[in-house]
DSSP file (Angstrom, degrees, kcal/mol; ACC not computed):
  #  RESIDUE AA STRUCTURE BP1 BP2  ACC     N-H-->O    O-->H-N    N-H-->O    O-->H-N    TCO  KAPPA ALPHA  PHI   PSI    X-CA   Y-CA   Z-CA
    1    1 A X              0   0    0      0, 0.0     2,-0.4     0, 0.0     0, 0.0   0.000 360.0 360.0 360.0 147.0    0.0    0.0    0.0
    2    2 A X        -     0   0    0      2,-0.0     2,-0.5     0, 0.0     0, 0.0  -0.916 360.0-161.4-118.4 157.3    0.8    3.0   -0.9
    3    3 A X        -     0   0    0     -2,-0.4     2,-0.4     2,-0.0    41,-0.1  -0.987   4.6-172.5-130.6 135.0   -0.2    6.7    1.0
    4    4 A X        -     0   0    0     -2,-0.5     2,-0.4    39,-0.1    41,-0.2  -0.891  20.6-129.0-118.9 141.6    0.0    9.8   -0.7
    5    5 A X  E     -a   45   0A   0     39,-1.9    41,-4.6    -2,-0.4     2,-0.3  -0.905  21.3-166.3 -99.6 108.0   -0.6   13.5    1.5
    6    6 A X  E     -a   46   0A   0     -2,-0.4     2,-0.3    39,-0.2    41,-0.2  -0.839   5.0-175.1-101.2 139.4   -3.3   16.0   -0.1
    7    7 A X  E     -a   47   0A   0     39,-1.9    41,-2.8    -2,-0.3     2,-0.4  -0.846  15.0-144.7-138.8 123.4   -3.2   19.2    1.2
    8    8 A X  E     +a   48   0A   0     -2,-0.3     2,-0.3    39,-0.1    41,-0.2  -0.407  27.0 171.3 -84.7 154.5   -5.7   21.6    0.1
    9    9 A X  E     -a   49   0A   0     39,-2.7    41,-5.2    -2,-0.4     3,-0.2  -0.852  34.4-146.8-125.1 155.8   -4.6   25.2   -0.2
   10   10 A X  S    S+     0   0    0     -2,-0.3    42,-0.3    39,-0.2     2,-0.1   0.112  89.5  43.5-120.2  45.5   -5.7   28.3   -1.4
   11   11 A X     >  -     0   0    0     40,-0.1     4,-4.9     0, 0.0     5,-0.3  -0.687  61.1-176.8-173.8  81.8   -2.7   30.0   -2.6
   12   12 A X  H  > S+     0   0    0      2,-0.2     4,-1.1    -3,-0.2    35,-0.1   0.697  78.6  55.1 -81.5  -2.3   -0.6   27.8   -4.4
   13   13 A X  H  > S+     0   0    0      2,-0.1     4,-1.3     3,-0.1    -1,-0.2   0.833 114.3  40.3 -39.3 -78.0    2.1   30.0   -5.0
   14   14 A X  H  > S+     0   0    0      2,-0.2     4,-3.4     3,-0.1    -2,-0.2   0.837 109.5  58.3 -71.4 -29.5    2.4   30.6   -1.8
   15   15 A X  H  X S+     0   0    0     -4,-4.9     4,-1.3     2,-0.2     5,-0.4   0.960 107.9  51.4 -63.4 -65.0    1.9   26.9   -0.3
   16   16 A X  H  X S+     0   0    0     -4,-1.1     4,-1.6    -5,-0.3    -2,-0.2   0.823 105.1  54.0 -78.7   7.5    4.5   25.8   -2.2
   17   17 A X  H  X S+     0   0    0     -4,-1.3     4,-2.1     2,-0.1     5,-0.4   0.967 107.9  50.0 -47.2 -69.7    6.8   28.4   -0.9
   18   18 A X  H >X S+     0   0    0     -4,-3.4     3,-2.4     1,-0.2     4,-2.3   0.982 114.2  46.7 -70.6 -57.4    6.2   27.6    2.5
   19   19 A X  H 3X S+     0   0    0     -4,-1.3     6,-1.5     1,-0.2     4,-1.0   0.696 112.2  44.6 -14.1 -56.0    6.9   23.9    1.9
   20   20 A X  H 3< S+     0   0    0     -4,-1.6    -1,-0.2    -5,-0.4     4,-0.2   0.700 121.9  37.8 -81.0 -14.6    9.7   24.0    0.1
   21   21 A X  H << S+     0   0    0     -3,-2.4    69,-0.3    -4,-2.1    -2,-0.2   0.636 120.1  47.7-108.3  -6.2   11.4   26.8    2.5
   22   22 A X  H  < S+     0   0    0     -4,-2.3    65,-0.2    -5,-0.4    -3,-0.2   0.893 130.0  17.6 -82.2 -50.0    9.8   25.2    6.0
   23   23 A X  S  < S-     0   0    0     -4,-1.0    -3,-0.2    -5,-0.5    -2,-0.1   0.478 101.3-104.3-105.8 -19.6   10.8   21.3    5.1
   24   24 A X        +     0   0    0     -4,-0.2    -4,-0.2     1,-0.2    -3,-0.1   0.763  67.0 166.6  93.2  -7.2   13.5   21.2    2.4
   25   25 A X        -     0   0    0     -6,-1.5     2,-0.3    -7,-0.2    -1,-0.2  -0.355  21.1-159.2 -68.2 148.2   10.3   20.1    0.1
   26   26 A X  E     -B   39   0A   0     13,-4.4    13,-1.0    -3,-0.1   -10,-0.0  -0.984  18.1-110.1-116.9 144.2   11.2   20.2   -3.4
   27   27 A X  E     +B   38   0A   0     -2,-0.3    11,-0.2    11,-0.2     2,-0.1  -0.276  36.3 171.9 -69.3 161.1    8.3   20.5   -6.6
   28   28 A X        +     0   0    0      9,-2.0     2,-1.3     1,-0.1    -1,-0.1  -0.056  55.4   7.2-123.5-123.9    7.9   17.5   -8.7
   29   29 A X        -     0   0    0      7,-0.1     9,-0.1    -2,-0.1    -1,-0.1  -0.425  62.5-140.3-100.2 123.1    5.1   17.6  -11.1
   30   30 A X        -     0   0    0     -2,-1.3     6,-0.3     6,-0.1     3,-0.1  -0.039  16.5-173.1 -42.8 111.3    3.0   20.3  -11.8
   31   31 A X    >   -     0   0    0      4,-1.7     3,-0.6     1,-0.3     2,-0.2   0.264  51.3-128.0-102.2  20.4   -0.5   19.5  -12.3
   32   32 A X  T 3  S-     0   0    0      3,-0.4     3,-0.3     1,-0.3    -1,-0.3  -0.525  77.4  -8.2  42.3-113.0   -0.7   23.7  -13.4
   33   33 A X  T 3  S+     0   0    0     -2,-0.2    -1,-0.3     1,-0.2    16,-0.2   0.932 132.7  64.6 -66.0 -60.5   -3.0   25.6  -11.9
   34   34 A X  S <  S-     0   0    0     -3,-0.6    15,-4.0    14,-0.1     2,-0.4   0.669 113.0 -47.9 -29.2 -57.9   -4.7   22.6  -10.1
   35   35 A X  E     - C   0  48A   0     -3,-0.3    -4,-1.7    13,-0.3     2,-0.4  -0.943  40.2-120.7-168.5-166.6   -1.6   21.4   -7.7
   36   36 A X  E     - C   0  47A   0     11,-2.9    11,-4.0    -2,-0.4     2,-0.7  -0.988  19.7-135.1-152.1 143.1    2.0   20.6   -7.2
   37   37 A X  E     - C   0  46A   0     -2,-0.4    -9,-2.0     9,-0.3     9,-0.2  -0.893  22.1-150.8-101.6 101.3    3.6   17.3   -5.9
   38   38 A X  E     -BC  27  45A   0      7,-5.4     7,-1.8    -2,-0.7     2,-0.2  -0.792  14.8-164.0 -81.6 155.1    6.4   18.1   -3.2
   39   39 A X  E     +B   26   0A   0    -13,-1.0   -13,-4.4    -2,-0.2     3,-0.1  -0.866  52.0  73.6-130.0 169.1    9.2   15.4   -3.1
   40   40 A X  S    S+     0   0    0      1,-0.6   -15,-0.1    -2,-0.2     4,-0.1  -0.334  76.7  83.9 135.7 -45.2   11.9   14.8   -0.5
   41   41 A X  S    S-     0   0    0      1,-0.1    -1,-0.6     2,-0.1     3,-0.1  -0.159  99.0 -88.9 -81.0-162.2   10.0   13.3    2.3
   42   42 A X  S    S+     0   0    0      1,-0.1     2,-0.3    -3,-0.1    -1,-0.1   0.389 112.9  24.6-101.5  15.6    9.1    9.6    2.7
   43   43 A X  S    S-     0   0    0    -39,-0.0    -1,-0.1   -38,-0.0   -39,-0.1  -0.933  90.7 -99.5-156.0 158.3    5.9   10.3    0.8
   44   44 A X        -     0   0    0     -2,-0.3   -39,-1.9   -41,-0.1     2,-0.6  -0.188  24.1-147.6 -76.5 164.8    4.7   12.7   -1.6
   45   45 A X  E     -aC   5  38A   0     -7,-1.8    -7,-5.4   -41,-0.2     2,-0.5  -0.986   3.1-153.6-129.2 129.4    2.6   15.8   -0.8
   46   46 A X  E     -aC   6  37A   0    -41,-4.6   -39,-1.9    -2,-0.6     2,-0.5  -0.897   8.2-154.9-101.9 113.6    0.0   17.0   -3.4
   47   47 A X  E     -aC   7  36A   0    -11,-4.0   -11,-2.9    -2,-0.5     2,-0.4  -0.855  21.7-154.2-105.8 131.8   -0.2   20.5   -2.5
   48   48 A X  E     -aC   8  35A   0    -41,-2.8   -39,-2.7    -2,-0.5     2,-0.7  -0.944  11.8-137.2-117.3 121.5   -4.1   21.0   -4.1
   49   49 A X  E     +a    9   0A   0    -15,-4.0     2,-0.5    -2,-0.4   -39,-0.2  -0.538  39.5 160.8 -76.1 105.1   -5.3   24.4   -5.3
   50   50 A X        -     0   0    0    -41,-5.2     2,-0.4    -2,-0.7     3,-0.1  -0.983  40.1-117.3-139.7 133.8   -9.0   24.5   -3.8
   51   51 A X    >   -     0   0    0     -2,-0.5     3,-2.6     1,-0.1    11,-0.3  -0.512  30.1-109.7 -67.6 118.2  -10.8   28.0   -3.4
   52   52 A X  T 3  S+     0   0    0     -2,-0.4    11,-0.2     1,-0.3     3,-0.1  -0.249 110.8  31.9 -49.1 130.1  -11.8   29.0    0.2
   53   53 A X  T 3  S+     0   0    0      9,-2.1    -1,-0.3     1,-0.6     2,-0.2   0.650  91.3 112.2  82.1  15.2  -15.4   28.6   -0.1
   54   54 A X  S <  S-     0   0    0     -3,-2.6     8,-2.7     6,-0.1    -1,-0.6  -0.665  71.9 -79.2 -92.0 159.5  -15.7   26.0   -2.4
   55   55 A X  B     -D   61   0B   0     -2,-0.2     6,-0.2     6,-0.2     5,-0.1  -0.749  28.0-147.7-100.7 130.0  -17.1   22.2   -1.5
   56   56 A X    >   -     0   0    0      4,-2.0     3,-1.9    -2,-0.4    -1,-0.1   0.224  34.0-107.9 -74.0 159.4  -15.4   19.4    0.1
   57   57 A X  T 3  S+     0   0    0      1,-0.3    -2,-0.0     2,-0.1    -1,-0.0   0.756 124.4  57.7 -73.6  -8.6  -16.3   16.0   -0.9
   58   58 A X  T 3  S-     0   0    0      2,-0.2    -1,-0.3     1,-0.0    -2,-0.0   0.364 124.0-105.6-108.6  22.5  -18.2   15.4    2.4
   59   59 A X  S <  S+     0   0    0     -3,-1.9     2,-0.2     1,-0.3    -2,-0.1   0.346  82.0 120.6  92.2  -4.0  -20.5   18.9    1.3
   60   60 A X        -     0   0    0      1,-0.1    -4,-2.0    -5,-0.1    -1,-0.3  -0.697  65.6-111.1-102.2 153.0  -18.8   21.5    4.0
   61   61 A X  B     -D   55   0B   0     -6,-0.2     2,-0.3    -2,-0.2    -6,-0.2  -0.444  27.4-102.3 -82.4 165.3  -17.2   24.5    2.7
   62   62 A X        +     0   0    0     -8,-2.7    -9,-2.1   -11,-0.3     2,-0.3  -0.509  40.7 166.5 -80.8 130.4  -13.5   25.3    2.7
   63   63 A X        -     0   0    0     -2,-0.3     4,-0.1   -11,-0.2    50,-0.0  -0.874  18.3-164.2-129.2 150.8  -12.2   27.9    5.5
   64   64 A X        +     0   0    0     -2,-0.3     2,-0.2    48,-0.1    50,-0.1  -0.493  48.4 126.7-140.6  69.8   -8.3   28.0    6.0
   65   65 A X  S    S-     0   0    0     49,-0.1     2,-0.2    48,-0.0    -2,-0.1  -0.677  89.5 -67.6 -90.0 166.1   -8.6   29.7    9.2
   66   66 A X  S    S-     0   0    0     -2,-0.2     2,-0.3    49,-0.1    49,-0.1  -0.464  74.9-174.8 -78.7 143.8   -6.7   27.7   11.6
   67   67 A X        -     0   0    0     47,-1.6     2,-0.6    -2,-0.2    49,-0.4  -0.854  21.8-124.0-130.3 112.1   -8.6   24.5   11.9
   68   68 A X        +     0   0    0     -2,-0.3     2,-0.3    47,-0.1    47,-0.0  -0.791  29.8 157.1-111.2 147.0   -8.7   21.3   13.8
   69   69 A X        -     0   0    0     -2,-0.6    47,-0.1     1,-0.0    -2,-0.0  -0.978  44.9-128.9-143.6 142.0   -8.6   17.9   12.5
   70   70 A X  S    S+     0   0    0     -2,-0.3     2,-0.5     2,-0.0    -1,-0.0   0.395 100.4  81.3 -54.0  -6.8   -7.6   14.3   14.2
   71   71 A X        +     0   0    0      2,-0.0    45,-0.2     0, 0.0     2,-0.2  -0.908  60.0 131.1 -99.3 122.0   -5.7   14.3   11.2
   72   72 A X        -     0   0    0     -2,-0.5     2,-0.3    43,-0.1    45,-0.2  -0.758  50.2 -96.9-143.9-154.8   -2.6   16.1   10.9
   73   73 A X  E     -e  117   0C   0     43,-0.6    45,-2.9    -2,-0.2     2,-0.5  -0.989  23.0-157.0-128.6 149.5    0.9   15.6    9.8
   74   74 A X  E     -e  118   0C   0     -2,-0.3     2,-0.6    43,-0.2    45,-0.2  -0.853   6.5-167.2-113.7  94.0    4.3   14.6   11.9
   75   75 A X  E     -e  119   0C   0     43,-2.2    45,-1.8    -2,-0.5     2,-0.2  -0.587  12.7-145.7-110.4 118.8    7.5   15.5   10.7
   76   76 A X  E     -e  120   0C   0     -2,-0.6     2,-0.3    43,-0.2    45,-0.2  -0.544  23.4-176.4 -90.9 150.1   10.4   13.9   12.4
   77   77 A X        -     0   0    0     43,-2.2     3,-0.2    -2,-0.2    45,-0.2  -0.896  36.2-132.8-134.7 148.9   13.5   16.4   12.5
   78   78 A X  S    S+     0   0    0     -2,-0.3     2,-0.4     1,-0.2    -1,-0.1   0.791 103.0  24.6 -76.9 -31.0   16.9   15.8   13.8
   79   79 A X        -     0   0    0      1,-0.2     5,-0.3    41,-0.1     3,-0.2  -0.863  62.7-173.2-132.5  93.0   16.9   19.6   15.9
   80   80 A X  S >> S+     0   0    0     -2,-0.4     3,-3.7    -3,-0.2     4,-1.5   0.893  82.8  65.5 -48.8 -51.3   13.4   20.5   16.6
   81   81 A X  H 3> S+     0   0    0      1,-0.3     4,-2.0     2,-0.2    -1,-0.2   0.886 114.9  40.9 -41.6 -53.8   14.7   24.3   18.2
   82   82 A X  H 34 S+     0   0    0      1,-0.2    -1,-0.3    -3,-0.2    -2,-0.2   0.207 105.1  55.7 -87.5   5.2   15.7   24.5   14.4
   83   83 A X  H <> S+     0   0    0     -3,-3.7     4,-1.7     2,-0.1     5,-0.3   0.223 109.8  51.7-110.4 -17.2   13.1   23.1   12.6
   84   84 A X  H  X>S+     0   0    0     -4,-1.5     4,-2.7    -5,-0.3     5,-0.5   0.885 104.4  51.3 -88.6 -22.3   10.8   25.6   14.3
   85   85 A X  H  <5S+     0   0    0     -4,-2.0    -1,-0.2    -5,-0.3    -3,-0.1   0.378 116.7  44.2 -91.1  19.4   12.7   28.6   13.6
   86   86 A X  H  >5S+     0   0    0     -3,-0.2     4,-2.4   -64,-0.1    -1,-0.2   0.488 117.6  44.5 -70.5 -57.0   12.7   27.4    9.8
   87   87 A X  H  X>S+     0   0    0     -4,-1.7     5,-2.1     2,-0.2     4,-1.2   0.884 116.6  43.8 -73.6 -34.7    9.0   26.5    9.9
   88   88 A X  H  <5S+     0   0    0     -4,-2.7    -1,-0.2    -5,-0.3    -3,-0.1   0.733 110.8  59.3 -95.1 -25.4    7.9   29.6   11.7
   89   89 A X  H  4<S+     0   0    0     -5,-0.5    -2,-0.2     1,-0.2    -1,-0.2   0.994 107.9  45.9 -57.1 -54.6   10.4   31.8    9.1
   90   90 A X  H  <5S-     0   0    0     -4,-2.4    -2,-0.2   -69,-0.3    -1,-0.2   0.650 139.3 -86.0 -96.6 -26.1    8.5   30.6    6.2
   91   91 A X  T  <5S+     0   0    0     -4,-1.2    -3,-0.2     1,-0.5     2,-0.2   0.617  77.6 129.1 148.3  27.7    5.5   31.3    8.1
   92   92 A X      < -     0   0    0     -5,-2.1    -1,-0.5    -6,-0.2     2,-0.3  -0.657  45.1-135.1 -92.0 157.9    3.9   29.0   10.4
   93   93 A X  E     -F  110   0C   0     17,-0.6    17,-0.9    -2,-0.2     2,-0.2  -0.786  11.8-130.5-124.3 154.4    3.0   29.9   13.5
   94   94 A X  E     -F  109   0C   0     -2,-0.3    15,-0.2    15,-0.2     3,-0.1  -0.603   9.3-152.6 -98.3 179.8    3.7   27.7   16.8
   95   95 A X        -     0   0    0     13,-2.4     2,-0.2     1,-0.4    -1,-0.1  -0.171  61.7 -28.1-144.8  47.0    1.0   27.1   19.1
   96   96 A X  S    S-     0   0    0     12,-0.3    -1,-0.4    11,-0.0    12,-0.1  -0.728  91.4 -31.5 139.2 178.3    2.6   26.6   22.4
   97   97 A X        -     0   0    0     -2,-0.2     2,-0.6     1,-0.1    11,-0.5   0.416  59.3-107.5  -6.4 154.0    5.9   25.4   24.0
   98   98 A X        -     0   0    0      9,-0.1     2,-0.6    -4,-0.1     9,-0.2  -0.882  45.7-149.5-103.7 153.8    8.1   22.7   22.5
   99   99 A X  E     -G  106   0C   0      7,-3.6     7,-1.5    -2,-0.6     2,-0.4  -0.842   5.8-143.4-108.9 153.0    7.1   20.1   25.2
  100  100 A X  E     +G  105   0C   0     -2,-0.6     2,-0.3     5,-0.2     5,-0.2  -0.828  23.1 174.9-113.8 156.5    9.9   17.3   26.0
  101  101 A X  E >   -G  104   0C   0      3,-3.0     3,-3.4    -2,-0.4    -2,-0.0  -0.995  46.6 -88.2-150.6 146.8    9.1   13.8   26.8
  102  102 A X  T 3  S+     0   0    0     -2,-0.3    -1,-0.1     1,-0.2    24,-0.1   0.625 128.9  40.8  13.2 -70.2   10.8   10.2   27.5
  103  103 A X  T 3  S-     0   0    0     21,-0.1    20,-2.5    22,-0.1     2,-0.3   0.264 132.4 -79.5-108.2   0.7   10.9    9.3   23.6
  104  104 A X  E <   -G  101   0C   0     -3,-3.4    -3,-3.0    18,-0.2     2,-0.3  -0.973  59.6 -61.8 145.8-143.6   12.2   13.1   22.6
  105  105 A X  E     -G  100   0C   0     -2,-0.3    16,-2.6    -5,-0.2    -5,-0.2  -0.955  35.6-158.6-152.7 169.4   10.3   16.6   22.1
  106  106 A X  E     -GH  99 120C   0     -7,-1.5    -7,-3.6    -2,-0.3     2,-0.4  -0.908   8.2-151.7-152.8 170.9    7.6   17.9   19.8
  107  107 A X  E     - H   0 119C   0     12,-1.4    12,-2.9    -9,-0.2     2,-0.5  -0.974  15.6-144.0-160.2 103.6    6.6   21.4   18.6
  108  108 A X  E     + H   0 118C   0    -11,-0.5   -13,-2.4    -2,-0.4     2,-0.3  -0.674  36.2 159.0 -84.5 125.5    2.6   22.0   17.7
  109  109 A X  E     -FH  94 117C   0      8,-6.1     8,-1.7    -2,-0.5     2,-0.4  -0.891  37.7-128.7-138.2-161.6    2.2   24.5   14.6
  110  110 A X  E     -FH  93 116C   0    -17,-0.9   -17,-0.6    -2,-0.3     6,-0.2  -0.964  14.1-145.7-143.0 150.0    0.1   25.7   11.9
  111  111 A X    >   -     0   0    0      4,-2.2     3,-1.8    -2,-0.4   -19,-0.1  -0.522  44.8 -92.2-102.1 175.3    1.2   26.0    8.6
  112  112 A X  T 3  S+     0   0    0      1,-0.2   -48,-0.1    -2,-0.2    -1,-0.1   0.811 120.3  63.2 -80.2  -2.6   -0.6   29.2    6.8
  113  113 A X  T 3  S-     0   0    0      2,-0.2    -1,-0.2     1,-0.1   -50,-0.1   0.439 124.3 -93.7 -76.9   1.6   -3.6   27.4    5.4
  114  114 A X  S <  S+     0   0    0     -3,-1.8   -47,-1.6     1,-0.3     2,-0.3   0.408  76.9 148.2  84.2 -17.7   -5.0   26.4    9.0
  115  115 A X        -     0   0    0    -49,-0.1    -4,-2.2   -51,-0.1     2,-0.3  -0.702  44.0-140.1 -84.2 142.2   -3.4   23.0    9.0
  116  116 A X  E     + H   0 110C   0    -49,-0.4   -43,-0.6    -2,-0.3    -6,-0.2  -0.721  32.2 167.7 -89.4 103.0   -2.4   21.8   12.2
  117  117 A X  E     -eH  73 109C   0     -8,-1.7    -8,-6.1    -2,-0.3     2,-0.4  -0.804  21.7-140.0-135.0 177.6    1.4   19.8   12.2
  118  118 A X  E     -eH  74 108C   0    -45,-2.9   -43,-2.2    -2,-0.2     2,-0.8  -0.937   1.8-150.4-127.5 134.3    3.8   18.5   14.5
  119  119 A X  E     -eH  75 107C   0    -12,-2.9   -12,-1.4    -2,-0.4     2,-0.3  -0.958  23.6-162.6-109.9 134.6    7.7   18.4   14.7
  120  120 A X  E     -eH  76 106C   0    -45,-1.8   -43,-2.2    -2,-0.8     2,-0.5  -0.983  22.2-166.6-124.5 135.8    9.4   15.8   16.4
  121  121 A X        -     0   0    0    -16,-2.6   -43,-0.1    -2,-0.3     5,-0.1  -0.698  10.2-161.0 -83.3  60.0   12.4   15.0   17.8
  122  122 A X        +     0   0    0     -2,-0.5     2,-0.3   -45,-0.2   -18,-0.2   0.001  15.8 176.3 -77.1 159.2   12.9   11.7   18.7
  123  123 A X    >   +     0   0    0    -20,-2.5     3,-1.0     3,-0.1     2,-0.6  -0.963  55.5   7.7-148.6 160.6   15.9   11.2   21.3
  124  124 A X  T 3  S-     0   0    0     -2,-0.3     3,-0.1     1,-0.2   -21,-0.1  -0.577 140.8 -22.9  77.4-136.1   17.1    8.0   22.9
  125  125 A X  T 3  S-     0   0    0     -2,-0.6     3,-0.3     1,-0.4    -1,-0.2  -0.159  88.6-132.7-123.1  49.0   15.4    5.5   21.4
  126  126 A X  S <  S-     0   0    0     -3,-1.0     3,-0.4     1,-0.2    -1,-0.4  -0.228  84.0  -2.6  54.5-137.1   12.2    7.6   20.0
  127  127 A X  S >> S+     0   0    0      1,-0.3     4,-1.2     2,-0.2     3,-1.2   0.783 123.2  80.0 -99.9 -33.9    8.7    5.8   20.8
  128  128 A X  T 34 S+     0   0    0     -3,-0.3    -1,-0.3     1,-0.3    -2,-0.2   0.745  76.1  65.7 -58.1   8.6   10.6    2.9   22.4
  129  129 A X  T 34 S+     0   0    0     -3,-0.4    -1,-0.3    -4,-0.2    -2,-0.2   0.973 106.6  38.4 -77.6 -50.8   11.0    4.4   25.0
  130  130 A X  T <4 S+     0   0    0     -3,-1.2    -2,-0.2    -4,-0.1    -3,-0.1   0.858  97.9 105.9 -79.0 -54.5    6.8    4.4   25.8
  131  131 A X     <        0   0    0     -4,-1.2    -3,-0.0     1,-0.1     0, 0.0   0.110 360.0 360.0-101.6 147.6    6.5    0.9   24.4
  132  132 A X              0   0    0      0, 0.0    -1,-0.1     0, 0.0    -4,-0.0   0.529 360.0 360.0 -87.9 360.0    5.9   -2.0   26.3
């Protein structure tokens, strides 16, 4: 199986700006006005051009004020301190503390579209630390 990351935007200009200059994404292929494919990470991200106030497949309209989902994305970094002051250059904002834990530290933001993501740091031996 394979999983591919849509993210809808309304400024695709400007999404893949912040991508490429938050994460190190680079574009791949252009789908033209419609989207852009970052590569770099371990899966692509389809950055999707969708007009605020246009309709989602499940009928609601599109807001990218900041937003909450159970879905988000988690981007493991080797120096969180330094993945935020990248992420937050290019224009995300952070949304608290970076909190440290057993398995490492993590760092909540928002990217400028309203999605909610996380950098993490794993240290030690990362989630093994928590597993039983």
């Amino acid at each position: 199986m394979q999983f591919l990351i849509n993210i809808d935007v309304d400024n695709l200009e400007r999404a893949v700006a912040f991508y490429r200059d938050a994460f190190g994404l680079r574009p791949g292929r252009s789908f033209g006005d419609a989207g852009m494919e970052m590569l770099g990470g371990d899966a692509p991200l389809y950055l999707l051009a969708k007009e605020a106030g246009s309709t989602t497949a499940g009928g609601r309209q599109r807001d990218y004020r900041r937003h909450w989902t159970p879905v988000h994305l988690d981007m493991v970094v080797d120096d969180v301190e330094a993945a935020v002051e990248r992420a937050i250059a290019a224009g995300a904002k952070l949304e608290g503390e970076i909190r440290v834990d057993s398995w490492g530290a993590v760092a909540g933001l928002s990217d400028p579209f309203g999605h909610g993501f996380c950098l993490l740091e794993f240290r030690g031996r990362g989630y093994d630390e928590i597993c039983s």
